[in-house]
Every structure is written in C-alpha cells, then in structure tokens.
C-alpha positions, 0 to 999 in steps of 0.5 A: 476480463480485460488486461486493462480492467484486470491491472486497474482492479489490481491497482484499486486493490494495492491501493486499499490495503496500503490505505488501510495499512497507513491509516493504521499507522497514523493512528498507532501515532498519533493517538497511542504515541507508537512509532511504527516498525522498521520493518512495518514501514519496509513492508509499505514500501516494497507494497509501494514498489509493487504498485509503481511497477504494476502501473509503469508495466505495458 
C-alpha cells in the first residue's frame, strides 16, 4: 500500500470512529437529556487534532 492510500485509510478511519463518537453523544443529549463529560469531549478533541495533523503531514 501506498503512503497515500495507507494516510487516506487512516483519515477515513478517524473520521469513523470520531463520527460514531459523536453520534453517541448527540443521542445521550438530546434523547436522555445527558450532558457529556469533560473528559468524554477532551478525548474528541485530541481525536480531532489527531487527524488535522494526519492530513497537514507530508
């Protein structure tokens, strides 16, 4: 696998499981009126950097 393909698998699968993530947390929302953790958000975040630095890396 290429170093191209091998960074695109990596983005689509960051961007899977930080869809799941906050799908998860809309629901917990909006449906059981839960506000999400300090700590559950930080982790998103940090996923979030994650990524942007996967993509801005040469």
């Amino acid at each position: 696998m290429t170093d191209v393909k091998l960074k695109k698998e990596n983005v689509k699968m960051y961007l899977k499981d930080l869809r799941q993530n906050l799908k998860k947390m809309h629901l917990e929302v909006t449906e059981e009126l839960i506000l999400p953790k300090p700590g559950d958000v930080k982790d998103l975040m940090d996923k979030m950097d994650k990524l942007l630095k996967l993509i801005e890396s040469k």
